[in-house]
N, C-alpha and C positions, 0 to 999 in steps of 0.2 A: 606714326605706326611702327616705329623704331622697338625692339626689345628692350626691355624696362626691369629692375630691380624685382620688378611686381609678384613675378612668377615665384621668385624662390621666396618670398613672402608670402605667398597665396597657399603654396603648398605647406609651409610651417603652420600657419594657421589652420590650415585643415586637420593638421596629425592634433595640434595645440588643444581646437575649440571641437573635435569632432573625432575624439580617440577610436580606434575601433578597439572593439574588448578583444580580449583573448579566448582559447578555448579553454574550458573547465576543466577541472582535477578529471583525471579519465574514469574514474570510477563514478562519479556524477554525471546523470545526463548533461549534454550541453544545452537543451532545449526544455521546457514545459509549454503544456498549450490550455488555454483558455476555449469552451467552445459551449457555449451556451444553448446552439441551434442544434445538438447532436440529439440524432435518431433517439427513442425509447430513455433508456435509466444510464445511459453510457456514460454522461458526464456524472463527477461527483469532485465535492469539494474536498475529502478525505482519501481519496484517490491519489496514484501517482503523478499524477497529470500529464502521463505520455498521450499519444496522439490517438490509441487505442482508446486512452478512459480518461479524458481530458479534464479538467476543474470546468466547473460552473461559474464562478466568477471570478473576476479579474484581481478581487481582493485577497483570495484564496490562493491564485498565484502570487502574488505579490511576497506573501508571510510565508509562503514553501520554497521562495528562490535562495540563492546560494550562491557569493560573490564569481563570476564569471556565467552564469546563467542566463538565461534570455528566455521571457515570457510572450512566446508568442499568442495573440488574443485575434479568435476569429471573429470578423465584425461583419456580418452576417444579420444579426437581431442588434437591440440598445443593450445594456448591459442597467438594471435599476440598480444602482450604487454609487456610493460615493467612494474612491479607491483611497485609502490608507497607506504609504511606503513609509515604516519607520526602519528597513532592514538598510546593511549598509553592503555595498561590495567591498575590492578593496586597487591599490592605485594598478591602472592596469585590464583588471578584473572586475568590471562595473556590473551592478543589477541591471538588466534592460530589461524593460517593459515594452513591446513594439508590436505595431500591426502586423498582423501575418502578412504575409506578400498575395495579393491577387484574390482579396475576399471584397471586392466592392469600393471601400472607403475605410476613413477611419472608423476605429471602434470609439462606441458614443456611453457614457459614463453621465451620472449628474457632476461629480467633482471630484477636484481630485486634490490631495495631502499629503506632502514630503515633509515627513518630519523626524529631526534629529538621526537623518540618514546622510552617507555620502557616498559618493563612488555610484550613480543611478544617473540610465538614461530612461526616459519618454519618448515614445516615440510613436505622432499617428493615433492620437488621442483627441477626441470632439469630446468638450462639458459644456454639457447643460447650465449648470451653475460657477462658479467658481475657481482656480488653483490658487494653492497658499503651499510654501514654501519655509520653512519656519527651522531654524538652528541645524541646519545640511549644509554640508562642501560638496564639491563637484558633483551639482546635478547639473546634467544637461535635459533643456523639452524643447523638442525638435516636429518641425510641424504639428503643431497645437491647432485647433479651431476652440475656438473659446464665443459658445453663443449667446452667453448670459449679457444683457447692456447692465443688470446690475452692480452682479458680481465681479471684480475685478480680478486680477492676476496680483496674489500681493507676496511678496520677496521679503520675508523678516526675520526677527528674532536673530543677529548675527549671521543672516548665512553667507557664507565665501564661496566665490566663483559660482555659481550659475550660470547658466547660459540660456538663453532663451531667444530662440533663430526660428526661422522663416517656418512663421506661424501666422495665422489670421486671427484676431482678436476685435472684433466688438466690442470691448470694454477695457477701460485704461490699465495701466501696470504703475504699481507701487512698490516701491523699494525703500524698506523702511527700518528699523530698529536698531542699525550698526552694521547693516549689510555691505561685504564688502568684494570688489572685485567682480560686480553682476555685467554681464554682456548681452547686450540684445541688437540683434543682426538678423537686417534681411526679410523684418516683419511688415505684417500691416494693422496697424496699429490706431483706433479712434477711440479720440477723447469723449469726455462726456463733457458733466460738468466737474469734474478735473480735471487736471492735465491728463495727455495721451501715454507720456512719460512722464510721473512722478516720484522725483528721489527725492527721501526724508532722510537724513541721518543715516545716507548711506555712500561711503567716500568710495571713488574709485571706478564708479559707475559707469561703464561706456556703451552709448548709444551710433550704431554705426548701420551706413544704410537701410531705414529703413524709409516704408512709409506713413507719415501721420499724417494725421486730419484732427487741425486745431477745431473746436467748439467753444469753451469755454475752456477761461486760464491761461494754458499756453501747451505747445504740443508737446516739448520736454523741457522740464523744469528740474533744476539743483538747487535743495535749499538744504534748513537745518545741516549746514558744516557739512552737505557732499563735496569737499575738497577731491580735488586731485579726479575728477571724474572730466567727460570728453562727451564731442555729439562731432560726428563725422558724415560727409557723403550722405546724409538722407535729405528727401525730398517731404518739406511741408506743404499742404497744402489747407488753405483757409475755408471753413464749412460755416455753414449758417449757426449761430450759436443756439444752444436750446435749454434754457431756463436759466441761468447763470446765475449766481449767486455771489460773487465776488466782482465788487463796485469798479475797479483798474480794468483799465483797458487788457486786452487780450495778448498773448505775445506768442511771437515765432519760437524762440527760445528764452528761457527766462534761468539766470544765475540768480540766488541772491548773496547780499555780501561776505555773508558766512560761508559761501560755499565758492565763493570764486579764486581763492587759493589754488594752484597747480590745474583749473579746471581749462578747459581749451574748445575749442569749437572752429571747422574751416570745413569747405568744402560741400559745404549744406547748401539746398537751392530751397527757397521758398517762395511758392508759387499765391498768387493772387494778393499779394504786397504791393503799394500800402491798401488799405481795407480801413474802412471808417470804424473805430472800435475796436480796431488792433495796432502791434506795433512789431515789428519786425524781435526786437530783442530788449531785454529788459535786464542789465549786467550788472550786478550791485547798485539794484536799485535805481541806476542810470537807464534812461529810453534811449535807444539808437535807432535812427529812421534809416539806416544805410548801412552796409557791409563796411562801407569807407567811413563812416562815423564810428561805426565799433572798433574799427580796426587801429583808429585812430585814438582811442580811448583806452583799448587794453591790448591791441597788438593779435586779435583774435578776426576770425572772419575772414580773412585777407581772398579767398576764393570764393570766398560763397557768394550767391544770386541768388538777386531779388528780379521777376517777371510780376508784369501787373495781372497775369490772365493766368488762371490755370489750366484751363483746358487744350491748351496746346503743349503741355509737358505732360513728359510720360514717355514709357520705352516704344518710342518709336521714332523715327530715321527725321536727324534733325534737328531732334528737341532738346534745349542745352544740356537736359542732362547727362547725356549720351556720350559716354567717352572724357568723361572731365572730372571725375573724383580722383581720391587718393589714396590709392592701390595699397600704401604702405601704413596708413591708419589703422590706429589699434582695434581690434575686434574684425578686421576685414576676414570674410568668409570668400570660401575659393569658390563656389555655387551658389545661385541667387537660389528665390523665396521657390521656383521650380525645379531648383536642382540641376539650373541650368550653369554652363562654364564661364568663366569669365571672358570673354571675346572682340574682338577688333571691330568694329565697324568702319570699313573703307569709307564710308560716306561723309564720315564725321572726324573733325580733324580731333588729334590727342591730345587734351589741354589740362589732361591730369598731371596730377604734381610729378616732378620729373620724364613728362611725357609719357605716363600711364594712361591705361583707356579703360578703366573700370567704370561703369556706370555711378550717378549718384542713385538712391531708392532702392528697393524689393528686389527689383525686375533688371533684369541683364538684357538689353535689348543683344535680339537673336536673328540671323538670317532667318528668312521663311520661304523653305523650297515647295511650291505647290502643285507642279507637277515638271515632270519631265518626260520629252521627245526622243524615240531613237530610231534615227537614220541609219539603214544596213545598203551602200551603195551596191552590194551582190549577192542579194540574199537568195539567189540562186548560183550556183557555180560550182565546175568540176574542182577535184581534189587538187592542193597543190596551189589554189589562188589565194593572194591576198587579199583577204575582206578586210575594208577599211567598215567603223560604225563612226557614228557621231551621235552625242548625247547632246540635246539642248532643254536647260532647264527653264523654268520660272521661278527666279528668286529675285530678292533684293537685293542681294548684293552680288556684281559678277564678280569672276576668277576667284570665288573665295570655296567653292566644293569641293570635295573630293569625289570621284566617280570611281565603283566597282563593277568593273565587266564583266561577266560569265559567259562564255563563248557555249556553254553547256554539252562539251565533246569529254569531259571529264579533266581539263588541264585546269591550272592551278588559275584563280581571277586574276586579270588586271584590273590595280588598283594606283589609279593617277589623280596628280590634280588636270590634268586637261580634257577636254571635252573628246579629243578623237585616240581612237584607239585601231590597231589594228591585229590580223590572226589569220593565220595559214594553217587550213585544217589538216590532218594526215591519212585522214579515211572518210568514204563516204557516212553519212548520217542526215537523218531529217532532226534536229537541233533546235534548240531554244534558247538565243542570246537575248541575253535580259541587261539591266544597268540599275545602278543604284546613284541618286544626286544625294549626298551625304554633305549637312551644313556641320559646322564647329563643335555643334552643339547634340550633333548624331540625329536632327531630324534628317528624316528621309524619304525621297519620291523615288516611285519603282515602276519601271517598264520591261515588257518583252516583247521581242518578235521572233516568229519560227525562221527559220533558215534551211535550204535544200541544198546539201551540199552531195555531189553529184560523181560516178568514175569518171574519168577522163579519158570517153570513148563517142565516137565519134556517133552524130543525130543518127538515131534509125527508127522511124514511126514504125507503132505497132496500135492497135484498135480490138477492143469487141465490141458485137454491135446484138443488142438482148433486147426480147420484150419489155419494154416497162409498162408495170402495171400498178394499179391499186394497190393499195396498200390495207389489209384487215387495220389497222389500231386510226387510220385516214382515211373511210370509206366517202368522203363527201369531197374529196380532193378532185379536182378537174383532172381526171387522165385521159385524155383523147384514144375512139379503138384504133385498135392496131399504127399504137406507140414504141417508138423502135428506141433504142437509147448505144450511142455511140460515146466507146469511152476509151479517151484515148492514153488514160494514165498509165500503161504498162511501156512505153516509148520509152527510149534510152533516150533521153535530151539535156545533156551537158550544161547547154545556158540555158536561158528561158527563154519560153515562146513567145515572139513578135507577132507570127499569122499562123492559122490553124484555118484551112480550110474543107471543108466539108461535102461531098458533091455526095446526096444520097440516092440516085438512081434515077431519080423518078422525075427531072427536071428539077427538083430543089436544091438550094447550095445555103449552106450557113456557113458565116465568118467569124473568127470570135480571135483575141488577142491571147486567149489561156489555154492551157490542157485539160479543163472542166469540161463532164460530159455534157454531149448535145443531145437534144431528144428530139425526134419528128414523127410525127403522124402522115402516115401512109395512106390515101385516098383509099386503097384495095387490097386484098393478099396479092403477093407474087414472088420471085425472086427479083432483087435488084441488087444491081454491081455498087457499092458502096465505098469512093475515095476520101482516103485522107491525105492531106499535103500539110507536113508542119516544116515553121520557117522558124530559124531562133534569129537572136540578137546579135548574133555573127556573121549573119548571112549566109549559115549553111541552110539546105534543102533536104528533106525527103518524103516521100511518099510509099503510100499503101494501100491496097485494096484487097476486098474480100465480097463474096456473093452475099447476099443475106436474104434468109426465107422472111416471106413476112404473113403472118396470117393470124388468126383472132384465134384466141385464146381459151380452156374449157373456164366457167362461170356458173354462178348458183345464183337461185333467183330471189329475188325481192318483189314478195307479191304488195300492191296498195291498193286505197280504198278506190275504189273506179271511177276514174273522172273526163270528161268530155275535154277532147283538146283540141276540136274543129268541129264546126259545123257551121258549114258554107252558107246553109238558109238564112244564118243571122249575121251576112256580112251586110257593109253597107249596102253594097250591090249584089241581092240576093241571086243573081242571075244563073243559071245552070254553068259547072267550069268543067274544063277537061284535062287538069293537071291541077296538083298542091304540092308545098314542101310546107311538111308539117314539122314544128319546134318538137321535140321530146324531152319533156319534164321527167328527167331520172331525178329530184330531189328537192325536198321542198323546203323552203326558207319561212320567215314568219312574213314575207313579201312576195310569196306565192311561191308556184314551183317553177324553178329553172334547171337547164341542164348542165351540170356544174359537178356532178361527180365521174365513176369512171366507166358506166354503164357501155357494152359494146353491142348490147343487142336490145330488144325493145320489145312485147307484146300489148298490140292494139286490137278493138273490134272496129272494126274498117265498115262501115254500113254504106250503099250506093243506092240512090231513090233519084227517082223522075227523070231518068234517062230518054235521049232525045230520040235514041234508037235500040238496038240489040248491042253491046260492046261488053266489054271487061276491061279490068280493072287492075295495073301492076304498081306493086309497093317494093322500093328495096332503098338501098342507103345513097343520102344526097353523094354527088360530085363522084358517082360510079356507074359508065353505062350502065340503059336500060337492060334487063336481059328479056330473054323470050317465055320468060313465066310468067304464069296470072293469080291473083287469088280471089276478086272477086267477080262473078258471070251475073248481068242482070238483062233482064230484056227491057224493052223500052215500057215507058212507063210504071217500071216494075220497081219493089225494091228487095235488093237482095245485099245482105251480111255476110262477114268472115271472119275469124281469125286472124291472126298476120303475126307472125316472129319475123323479123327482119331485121339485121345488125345496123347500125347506127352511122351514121355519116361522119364523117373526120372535126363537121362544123355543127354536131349535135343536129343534124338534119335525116330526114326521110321523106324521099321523091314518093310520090304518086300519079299515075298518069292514064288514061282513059285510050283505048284501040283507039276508037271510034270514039265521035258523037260527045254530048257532054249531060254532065249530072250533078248533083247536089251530092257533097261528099262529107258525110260523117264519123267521127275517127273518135274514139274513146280508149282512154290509156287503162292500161289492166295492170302493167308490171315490167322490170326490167333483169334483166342477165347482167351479174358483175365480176370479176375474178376477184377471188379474195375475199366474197363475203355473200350474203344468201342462205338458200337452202338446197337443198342436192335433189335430184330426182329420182323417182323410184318409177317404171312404167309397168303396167299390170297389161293383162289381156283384156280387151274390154270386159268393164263386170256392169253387170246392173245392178243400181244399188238406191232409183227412185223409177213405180212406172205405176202413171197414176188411175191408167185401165184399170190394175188389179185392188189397189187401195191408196184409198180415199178420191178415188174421185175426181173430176174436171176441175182445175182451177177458174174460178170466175174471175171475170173482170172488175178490176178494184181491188184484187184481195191477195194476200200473201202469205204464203206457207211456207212454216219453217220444217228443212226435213233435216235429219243426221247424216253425215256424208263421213265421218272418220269417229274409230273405235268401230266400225265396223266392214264387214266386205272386204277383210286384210287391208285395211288401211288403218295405220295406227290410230290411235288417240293426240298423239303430238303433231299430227301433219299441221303445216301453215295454209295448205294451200293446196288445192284439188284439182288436179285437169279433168273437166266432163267434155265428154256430147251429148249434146243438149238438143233436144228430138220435140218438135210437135207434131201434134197431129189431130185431128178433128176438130178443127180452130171454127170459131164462128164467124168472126168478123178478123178482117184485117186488126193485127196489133203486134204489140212486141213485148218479150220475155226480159227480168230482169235477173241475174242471178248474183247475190250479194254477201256479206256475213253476217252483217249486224241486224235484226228488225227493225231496230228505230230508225238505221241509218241509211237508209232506201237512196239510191246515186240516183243522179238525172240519165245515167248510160243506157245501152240497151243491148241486149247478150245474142237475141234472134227474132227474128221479121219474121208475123203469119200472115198466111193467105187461106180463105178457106179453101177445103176440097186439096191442100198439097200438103204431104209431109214434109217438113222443113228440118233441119238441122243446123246446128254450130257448133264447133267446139269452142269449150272458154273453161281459164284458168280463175279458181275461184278462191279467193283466201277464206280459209276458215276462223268460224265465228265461234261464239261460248256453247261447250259443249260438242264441238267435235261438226255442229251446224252450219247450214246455210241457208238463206229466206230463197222462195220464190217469188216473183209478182206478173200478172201478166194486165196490160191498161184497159181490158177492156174484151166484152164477148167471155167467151169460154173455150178452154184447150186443155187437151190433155198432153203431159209432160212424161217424156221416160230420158234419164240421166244414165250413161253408162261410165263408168271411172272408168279413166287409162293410163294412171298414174298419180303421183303424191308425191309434193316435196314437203323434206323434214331436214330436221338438223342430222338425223342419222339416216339420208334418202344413200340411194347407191350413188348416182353418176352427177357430173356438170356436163353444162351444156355449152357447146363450142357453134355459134353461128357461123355459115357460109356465105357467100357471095349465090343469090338464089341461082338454080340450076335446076334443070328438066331432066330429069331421070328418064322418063317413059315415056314414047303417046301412042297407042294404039291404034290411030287415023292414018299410020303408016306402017301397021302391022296385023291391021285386021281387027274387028271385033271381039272385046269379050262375053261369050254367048252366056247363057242362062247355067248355071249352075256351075261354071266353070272357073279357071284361076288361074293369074298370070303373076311372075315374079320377076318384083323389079330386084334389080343390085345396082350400085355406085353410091351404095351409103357406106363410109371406112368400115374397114375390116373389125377395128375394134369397137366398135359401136354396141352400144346393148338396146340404143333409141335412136328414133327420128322422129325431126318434125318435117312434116311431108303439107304439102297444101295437093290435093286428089280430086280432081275432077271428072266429073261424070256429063257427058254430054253425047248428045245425038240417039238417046235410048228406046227404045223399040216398045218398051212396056214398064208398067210404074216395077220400083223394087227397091233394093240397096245394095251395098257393098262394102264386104267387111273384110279392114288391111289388121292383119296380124305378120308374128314375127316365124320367116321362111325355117320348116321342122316342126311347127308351133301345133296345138289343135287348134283348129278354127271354132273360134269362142259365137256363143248364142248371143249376137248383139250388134247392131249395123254401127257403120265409121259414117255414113251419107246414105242419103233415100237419092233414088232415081227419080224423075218423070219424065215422061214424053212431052218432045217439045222445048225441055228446058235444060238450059247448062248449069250445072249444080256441083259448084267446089265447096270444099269443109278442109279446115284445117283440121293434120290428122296427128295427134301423138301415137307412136304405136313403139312397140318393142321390136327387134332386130333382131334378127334370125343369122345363121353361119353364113360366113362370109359375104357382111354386109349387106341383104338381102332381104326385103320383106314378101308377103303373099299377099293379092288384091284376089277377094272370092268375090263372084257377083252370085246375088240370089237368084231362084229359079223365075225371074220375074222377066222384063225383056232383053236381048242386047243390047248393049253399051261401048262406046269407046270410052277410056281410061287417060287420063293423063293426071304423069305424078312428077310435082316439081319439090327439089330436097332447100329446104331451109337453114338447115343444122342441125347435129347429131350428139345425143350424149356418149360418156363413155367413162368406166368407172372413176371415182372419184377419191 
């Protein structure tokens, strides 16, 4: 691996066999372009052929170039032509013909024709058919793709110096009529049924690295008097013959006698030797089965190898021919068939002539870096530290890379051959150290890593701690309610954190090794004292804390089609129960609905049948005491419905639990409360807006009437979704009310329970159907129905709605009766409120009636929120609108006294 002669030979060759032109007289462009694929009438062959209005064919430039010119040709489309070059440059000042840079591939042509031209290169040319060469000096065709098996590559009519390098050819090359001084280097080259190289009557001929593939003949052959000609460094290899015509065995290399004068050959490997039907060399007419019988015969061959296998040669690590040619051989090109360098391989010892390592064949076997690793031992640290990195690659060959660091602070790269580097920042920056593994040959593998470089001031935790919520563009994203998100990335922290501990109020603590936020779901609202304690990798300590409010969030709703999500009658054990914790499907999969998005509150019809006694019935969020509210009153054997908004449990849960006694509990989902996504609420005074006294009639049993509910009664035409109370009255027979959107799509739910002889009531949220609609049904008997609207959610409604921890506003059993015609006013709904959802009970009443809750200041609207009766406890969930300073008005009719109790749900407030 010693430096070698090679180099300053390598690079003469290159100025030699690979001149670069010069630029043109300055008053000629340097350039024309070829562009076949150009927009509309842009290209033309009578055109200047600037870049603007480029020639249409390649032939067109060829006849308009001008000694030091360069024909760039976009290859883009084929080109239907066969290319013509009889123009000459001049020494210096070549005609080039070359692919444009970065248009795909070569440009593809049928053939191509140098004739009685000199001073031209090719370059980056694919034919279809043919090249022919015929009475030209210094042409160079520099990567050729030649796909004709025909046509061959043929070098005649006297021409001098050619060259012809690292090109693919399918079809043999002939060098023929007095041709002198031809070079070809670096190719891949297959025979047919001729040789792969054949020179007729052309002296001087040198064949140097390439690759051939004998078929028939012999892979390069010197006959008719090519005296003084050469075959260096390439790699033969033996192919199945295919139709052969010429009776002699086949040969590696073939002189014949007239041509063996000054002619030479060493340094060649020929692989799959001996072969039945072939012969290695065939030197005036003499057979040599051996490098050592040739060598012995004419003083020729003396390095060359003969392997019996071919398949184990080739540029890769190992294979004799790796590192064993002879760097100083005429034609030798400084760049193999890729244009890769000439290059050392550490693996293979140097057994080229004067201990040069040039490859023999095309291909320069090349390190192959395929990825590289980078270790930052401090990729956190104050100003002022030594960061050591270390790159580790995967290549083949070790210690032979160079590495480029970028510390990315804006300082100049380090650029080593060793893997570790190091870098003292001088200001804080969040950074991006990246590396470059760069092989000989300029392949390259790229890594980065970020880097936090940091002042050099001493640990001081600092935290915010924020609702996290849903996300609008992520509405099916699991956010648990009243989600708190602790973030503790505003900390001063020098090194990096070891321990981050967490204590969030409420008996919970989370541990985590990063400064990445923590998020917790909070069982309830409240304040709670929130610690953080961060430790680095130094061993310092510190701590912080802060109060944090924690409470549920304003939200819009999401009405769905109504679906049953208990009913206890069809458990295994259909037995009467006195408590459930019902699952809430806020979100449906094609694998039913789970609760998997961020819903915080929930609207159910809560039904209670066959009660063992008189009791009621409370619903609020799992894993949060009971409180002292009710929503549903049923007597014993009775059944009685409600509404229910209730916020949601930390575990997508909602308690239910019985006073007394026990019941069959059934629970049908209507819709949920989300922040970040929904519809907003709009609350009206109660309006009447279906009552089937006045028209059309009792609904019968079996039967369903679609009425209009929005485009009218001030409720827009775009509502989603309707808050009614839903009133029966003159029922015949025990049954129940549906109230839905679709007609065809009738739910198994049920909206209100009749009894005859009682007016009944519910409120229920009803998504609107086609046409602004909604069906009714009731199972059975006849009833008549009156609907009052108490609000509409739209995408342009006023307010969101913020659920509560439920709470009892009012109860009148400790403040007296409300009498007949009279009115009490509850407050402890916020200040800002423009709604509540209230659940209002009516019990112990004197005489049948109703009572109608409007917003305090309001007129009291022509429409009841709940009917009375004697004898019975009769709660309704109430939407109602909100009067000054958080306040609403409960009117009872002139019908009997009543006690009142009013328990608060959650309140909207504008949106």
């Amino acid at each position: 691996m010693r430096p070698t002669r090679a180099t300053v030979l390598l690079t003469a060759g290159l100025v030699t066999l690979l001149g670069v032109p010069t630029a043109a007289a300055a008053d000629t462009p340097s350039t024309l372009y070829v562009n076949n694929s150009a927009s509309g009438t842009r290209c033309s062959d009578t055109g200047p052929g600037s870049e603007e209005a480029p020639f249409c064919t390649v032939s067109a430039g060829a006849k308009a170039a001008q000694p030091g010119q360069t024909v760039q040709v976009l290859a883009y489309k084929p080109y239907d032509e066969t290319v013509t070059v009889d123009r000459s440059g001049e020494p210096g000042k070549p005609i080039s013909i070359v692919m444009r840079p970065n248009t795909g591939g070569p440009f593809r042509v049928k053939g191509l024709k140098v004739q009685g031209a000199s001073h031209v290169v090719v370059r980056g040319l694919t034919s279809t058919g043919g090249v022919q060469v015929s009475g030209s000096t210094d042409i160079e065709l520099d990567r050729m793709t030649i796909a004709s098996q025909t046509d061959p590559v043929v070098i005649g009519a006297e021409s001098v110096d050619v060259r012809l390098t690292r090109s693919n050819l399918v079809s043999p090359v002939r060098i023929e009529g007095g041709s002198r001084g031809t070079v070809l280097g670096r190719n891949q080259i297959r025979g047919g049924i001729a040789a792969a190289v054949d020179a007729v009557g052309a002296p001087g001929t040198i064949v140097t690295n390439n690759n051939l593939y004998l078929s028939c003949d012999a892979a390069v052959s010197f006959r008719g008097a090519s005296t003084g000609s050469g075959a260096f460094n390439n790699l033969i290899y033996i192919s199945s013959p295919k139709a052969c015509v010429n009776p002699d065995p086949r040969s590696g290399i073939l002189v014949s006698r007239d041509s063996a004068a000054g002619t030479r050959a060493d340094h060649n490997l020929l692989a799959g030797f001996p072969a039945d039907g072939a012969v290695p060399y065939r030197w005036a007419d003499v057979v040599h089965a051996t490098p050592a019988a040739l060598r012995a015969a004419t003083g020729q061959g003396e390095h060359d190898i003969l392997t019996p296998a071919a398949w184990d040669v080739g540029p890769w690590d190992r294979s004799p021919n790796v590192d064993s040619g002879d760097s100083a051989a005429p034609g030798v090109l400084p760049t193999d068939y890729n244009g890769y360098s000439v290059v050392d391989d550490p693996l293979a010892p140097n057994t080229g002539k004067d201990g040069g390592f040039i490859d023999r064949g095309a291909h320069e076997l090349q390190d192959e870096v395929r990825d590289v690793q980078l270790e930052i031992a401090q990729n956190w640290a104050p100003v002022g530290t030594s960061v050591q990195v270390k790159a580790k690659a995967d290549n083949n060959w070790p210690g032979t890379l160079t590495y480029r660091y970028d510390f990315g602070d804006g300082t100049a790269p380090v650029v080593t051959k060793a893997a570790n580097a190091e870098h003292v920042y001088a200001s804080p920056c969040a950074c991006t150290v990246s590396v470059k593994a760069i092989t000989a040959a300029g392949r390259e593998a790229y890594r980065q890593q970020s880097i936090k470089v940091t002042p050099a001031t001493p640990l001081a935790t600092a935290f915010t701690a924020q609702p996290y919520l849903p996300s609008a563009s992520d509405p099916d994203q699991l956010v648990e309610p009243l989600s708190v998100q602790v973030d503790p990335q505003s900390s001063a922290a020098p090194w990096p954190i070891a321990r981050m501990d967490v204590d969030h109020g409420d008996g919970a603590k989370d541990t985590q090794s990063t400064l990445d936020p923590v998020r917790h779901a909070y069982k309830q609202p409240g304040t709670y004292k929130v610690t953080v304690t961060l430790t680095d990798v130094k061993g310092a300590t510190s701590t912080a804390e802060r109060s944090v409010q924690v409470a549920y969030t304003p939200a819009g709703f999401v009405a769905v089609h109504p679906t049953r999500i208990l009913d206890s009658r069809l458990a295994a054990s259909p037995t009467p129960i006195d408590a459930a914790r019902i699952a809430v499907p806020v979100h449906y999969y094609g694998s039913g609905p789970h609760h998997t998005a961020g819903a915080s509150a929930v609207v159910l019809n809560v039904t209670v049948t066959g009660a063992t006694e008189d009791t009621h019935l409370s619903v609020w969020p799992s894993g949060q005491p009971r409180p002292a509210t009710s929503n549903v009153n049923v007597k014993a054997g009775g059944t009685s419905s409600n509404t229910v908004t209730v916020p949601i449990g930390a575990d997508g849960f909602v308690s239910a639990k019985l006073n007394s006694g026990k019941a069959q509990i059934i629970v049908d989902y209507a819709g949920y409360y989300q922040p970040n996504t929904g519809q907003r609420f709009t609350p009206l005074a109660p309006t009447r807006v279906v009552d089937t006294r006045t028209a059309g009639g009792a609904l019968a049993g079996g039967q369903a009437r679609t009425v209009r509910v929005a485009g009218v009664n001030g409720i827009p035409a775009d509502a989603t979704a309707v808050a009614l109370n839903l009133t029966g009255t003159g029922s015949t027979e025990n049954a129940h009310v549906v109230a839905y959107p679709v007609a065809d799509g009738r739910p198994t739910t049920s909206n209100l329970n009749l009894e005859p002889g009682k007016d009944k009531s519910n409120q229920a949220i009803v998504p609107v159907g086609p046409n602004g609609t909604i069906t009714l049904y009731t199972n059975t008997g006849s009833t008549h129905l009156i609907l009052d609207a108490v609000g509409y959610y739209a995408k342009d409604g006023k307010a969101l709605f913020t659920p509560v921890v439920p709470q009892r506003l009012a109860d009148t059993r400790t403040t007296g009766k409300l009498a007949p015609g009279a009115t009490t006013t509850v407050s402890g709904v916020p200040a800002n409120a423009i709604g509540a959802a209230l659940n209002v009970t009516a019990t112990d009443s004197t005489g049948p009636g109703f009572l109608t809750v409007h917003g305090y200041g309001g007129t009291r609207p022509e429409a009841s929120s709940l009917n009375t009766r004697p004898g019975d406890t009769v709660p309704n969930h109430v939407t109602t609108p909100v009067g000054d300073g958080g306040r609403v008005t409960i009117a009872n009719s002139w019908g009997g006294s009543t006690h009142v109790i009013t328990d608060l749900f959650g309140y909207f407030t504008q949106g």
